[in-house]
C-alpha positions in Angstrom: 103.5 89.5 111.2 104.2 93.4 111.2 103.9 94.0 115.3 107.4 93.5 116.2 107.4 94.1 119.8 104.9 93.3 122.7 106.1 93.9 125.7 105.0 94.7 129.3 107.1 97.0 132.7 105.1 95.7 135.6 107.4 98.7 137.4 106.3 101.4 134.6 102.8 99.9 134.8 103.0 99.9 130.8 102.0 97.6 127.9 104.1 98.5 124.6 103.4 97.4 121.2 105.5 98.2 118.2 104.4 97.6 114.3 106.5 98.4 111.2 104.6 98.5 107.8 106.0 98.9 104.5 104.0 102.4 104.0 104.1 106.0 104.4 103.9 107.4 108.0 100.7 109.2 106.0 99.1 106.2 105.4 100.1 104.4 108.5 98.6 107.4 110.1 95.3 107.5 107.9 94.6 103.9 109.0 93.9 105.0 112.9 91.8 108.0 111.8 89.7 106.4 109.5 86.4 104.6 111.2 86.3 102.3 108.2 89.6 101.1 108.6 90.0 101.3 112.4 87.5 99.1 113.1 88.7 96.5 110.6 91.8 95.8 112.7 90.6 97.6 116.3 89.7 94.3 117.6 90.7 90.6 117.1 89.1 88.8 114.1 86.4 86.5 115.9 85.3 89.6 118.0 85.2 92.8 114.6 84.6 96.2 116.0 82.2 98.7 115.1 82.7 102.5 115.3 79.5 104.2 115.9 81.5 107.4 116.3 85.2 108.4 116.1 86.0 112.0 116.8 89.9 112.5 116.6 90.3 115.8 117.6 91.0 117.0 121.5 88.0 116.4 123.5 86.7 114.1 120.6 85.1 111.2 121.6 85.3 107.3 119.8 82.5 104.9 121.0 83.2 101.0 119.5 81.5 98.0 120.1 83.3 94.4 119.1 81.1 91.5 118.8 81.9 87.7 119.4 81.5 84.6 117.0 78.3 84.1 119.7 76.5 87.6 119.3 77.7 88.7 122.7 79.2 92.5 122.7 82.1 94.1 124.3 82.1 97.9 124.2 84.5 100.6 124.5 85.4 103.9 124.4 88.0 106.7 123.9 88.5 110.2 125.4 90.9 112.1 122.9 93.6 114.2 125.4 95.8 115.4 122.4 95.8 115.0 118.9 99.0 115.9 116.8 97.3 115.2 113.1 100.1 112.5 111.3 102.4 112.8 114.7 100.8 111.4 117.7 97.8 111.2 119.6 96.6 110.2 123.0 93.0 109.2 124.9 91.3 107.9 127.9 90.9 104.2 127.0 87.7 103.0 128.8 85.2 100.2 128.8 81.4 100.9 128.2 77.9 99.8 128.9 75.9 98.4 126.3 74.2 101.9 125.7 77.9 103.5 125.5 78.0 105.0 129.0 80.9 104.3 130.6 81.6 101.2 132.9 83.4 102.3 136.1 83.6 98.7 137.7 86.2 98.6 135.6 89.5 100.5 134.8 90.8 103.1 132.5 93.7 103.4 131.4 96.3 106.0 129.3 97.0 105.0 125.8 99.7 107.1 123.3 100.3 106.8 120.2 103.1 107.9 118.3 103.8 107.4 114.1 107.5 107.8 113.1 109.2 107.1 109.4 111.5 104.4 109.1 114.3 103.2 106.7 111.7 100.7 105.3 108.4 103.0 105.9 106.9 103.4 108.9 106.0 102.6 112.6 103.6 103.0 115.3 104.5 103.0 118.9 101.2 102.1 121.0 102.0 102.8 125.1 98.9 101.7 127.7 99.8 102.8 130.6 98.0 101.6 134.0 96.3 103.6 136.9 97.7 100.8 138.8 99.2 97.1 139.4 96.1 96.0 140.3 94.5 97.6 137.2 97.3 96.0 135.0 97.4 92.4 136.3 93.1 92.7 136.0 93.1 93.9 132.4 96.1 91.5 131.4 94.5 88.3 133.0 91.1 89.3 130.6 93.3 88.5 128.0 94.1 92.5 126.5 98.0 91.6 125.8 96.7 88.7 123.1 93.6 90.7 122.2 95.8 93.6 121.5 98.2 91.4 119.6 95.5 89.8 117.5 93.5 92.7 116.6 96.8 94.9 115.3 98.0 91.9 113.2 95.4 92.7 110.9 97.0 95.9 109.9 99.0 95.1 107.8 96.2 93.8 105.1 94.0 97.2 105.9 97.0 99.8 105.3 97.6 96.9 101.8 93.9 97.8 100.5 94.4 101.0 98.7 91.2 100.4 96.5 88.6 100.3 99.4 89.3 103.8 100.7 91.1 105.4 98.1 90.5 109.5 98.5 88.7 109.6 95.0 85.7 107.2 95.7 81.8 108.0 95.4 80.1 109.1 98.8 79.7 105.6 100.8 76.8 104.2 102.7 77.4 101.5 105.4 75.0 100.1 107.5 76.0 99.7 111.5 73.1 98.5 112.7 69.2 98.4 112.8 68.5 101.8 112.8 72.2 103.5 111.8 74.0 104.5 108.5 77.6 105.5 108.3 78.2 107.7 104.9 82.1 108.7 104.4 83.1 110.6 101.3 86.6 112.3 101.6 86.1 115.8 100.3 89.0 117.6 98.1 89.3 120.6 100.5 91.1 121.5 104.0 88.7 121.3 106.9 88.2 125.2 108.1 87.0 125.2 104.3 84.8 122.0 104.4 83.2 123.4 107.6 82.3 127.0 106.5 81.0 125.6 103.3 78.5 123.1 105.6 77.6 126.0 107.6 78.1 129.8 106.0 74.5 130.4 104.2 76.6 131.7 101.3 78.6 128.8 100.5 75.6 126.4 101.2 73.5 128.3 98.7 76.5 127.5 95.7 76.2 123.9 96.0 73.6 122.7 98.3 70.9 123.3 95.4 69.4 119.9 95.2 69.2 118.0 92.0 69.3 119.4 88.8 66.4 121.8 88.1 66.1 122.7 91.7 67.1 125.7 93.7 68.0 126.6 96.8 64.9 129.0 98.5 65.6 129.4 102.3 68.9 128.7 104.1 68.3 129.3 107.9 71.3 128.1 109.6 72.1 127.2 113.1 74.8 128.6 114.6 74.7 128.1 118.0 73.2 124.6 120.0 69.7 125.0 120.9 68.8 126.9 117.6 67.0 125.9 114.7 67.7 125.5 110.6 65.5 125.4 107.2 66.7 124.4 104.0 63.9 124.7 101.8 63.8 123.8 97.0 62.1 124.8 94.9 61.5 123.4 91.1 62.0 125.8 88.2 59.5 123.3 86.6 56.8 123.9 88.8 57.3 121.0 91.0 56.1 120.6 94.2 58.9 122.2 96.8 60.5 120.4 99.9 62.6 121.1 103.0 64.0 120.1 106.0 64.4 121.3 109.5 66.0 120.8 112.7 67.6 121.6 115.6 71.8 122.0 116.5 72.1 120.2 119.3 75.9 120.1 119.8 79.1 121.4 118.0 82.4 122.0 117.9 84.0 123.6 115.2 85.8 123.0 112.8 85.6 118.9 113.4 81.9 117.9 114.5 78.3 118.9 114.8 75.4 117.1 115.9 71.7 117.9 114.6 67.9 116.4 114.2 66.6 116.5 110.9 63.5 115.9 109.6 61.7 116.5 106.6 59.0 120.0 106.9 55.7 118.6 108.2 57.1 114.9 109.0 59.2 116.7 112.2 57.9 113.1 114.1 60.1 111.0 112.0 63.3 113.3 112.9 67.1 111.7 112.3 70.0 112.3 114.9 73.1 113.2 112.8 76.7 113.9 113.6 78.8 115.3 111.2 82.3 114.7 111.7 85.2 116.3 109.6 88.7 114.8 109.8 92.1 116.0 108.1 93.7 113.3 105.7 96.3 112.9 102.5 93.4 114.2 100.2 91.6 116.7 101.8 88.8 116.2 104.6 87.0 112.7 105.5 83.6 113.6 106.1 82.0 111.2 107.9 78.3 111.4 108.8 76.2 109.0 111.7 72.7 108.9 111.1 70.6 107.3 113.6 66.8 106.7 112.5 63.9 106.4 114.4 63.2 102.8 113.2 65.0 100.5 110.4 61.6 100.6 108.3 62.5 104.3 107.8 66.3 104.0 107.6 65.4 101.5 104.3 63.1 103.4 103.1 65.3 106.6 102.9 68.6 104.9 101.7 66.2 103.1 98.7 65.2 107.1 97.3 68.9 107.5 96.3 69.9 109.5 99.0 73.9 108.6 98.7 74.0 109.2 95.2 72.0 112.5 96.0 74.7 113.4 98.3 77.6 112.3 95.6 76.2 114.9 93.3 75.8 118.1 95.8 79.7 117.2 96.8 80.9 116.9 93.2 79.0 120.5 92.8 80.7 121.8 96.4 84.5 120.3 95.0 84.2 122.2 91.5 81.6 125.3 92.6 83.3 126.3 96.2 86.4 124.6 97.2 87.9 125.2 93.3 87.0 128.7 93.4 
């Protein structure tokens, strides 16, 4: 078992857990920023987490659930406080309501972590520390020492599976519940570049054109929350066109960007998405939340080909934008 040390200053108010891995720091590091590997360790194995969102910038926000062997959920939350990409980072470790407010009957507490290389790879350094004894003795007695200890044991076989979420895979579907898809591509490009190209009307015209045969015919953006955008195609067989609209709700550039979107004339059956853009070894991980309106219309839209849709327009925005 890789976590060497677990120990706890009832003085410091602290709980500190050490694990060394025979990796890079860089892929020790990718492990925690990664929603599809977090949550494969980020809890222990008869209660698996699920991130519904994971935004590791300052101010960024992580929302998890973990569910147990009896359906029963636990959820959670981070604040991100500071964020040193590949160094360190540090949040606001909370527990949640089931709809992902947070739960104040309980306490939060002050977790850091820090990534350092080591003669035989690398380590992470994970320090909780308490508001108070009270708060320490509380979360301890709920069992967070051995949950802790569980859930990080499993590290060592994510940060071992190098095929699952290698940085040349096809854009990614996964399913998170009823009504939301996670899709994750990691895009060869730095993320000021991955975000102008998802947001200057230039860019988006170069290689969000649609499928072969199609071209690009209006590119509103939204720059600002509260304003509107229109993408709309056009066949150069004589097809009938299509477009989609919707509204910027949020944003904050160059990591995340939340937006409805709906196709023009079905605005009733509108999507919530949130667009989140990460740094990692091979470029950005894009990472997109949809949340439909009803699981009859999530299926419905995953079964027209939409991932492989997506695949093609970032192939076309690797080779047509970022290349150039």
């Amino acid at each position: 078992m890789p976590i060497t040390t677990v120990e706890q200053d009832t003085e410091a108010l602290t709980l500190t857990v050490v694990g060394d891995f025979a990796v890079s720091k860089e892929r020790l590091w990718q492990a925690w920023a990664d929603p599809r590997q977090l949550e494969r360790f980020w809890g222990p194995p008869t209660w698996p987490a699920t991130f519904i969102q994971h935004d590791m910038f300052p101010g960024g926000r992580s929302n998890y659930a973990m569910t147990g062997p009896d359906g029963s959920r636990a959820a959670g939350y981070w604040v991100f406080l500071e964020v040193e990409a590949g160094e360190s980072f540090a949040v606001r470790d909370g527990f949640a309501n089931d709809d992902g407010t947070p739960n104040d009957d309980l306490p939060t507490c002050h977790m850091r972590l820090t990534f350092h290389e080591t003669e035989g790879g690398s380590q992470f350094r994970c320090v909780t520390t308490f508001p108070s004894l009270e708060a320490l003795e509380q979360l301890l007695g709920m069992g967070m020492r051995e949950g802790m200890t569980e859930a990080l044991a499993q590290l060592e076989t994510v940060l071992a599976d190098l095929a699952s979420f290698a940085d040349d895979l096809a854009t990614g579907a996964q399913l998170l519940s009823d009504t939301q898809v996670r899709v994750s591509r990691v895009i060869r490009g730095g993320v000021p570049d991955v975000w102008r190209a998802h947001h200057e009307p230039a860019l988006l015209r170069r290689w969000m054109t649609g499928p072969d045969g199609w071209r690009m015919t209006t590119c509103e953006v939204a720059s600002a929350p509260g304003e509107h955008y229109r993408y709309e195609w056009e066949s150069d067989s004589g097809e009938p066109g299509f477009g989609f609209t919707g509204e910027l709700l949020e944003s904050r550039a160059p990591h995340w960007a939340v937006t409805t979107e709906a196709m023009i004339g079905q605005e009733q059956t509108a999507t919530r998405n949130e667009l989140t853009l990460t740094p990692v070894a091979g470029g950005t991980l894009m990472t997109l939340v949809i949340t439909y309106p009803s699981k009859e219309l999530r299926d419905m839209i995953l079964g027209t080909g939409m991932v492989g849709g997506m695949e093609t327009s970032y192939q076309r925005l690797e080779r047509e934008v970022l290349a150039a």
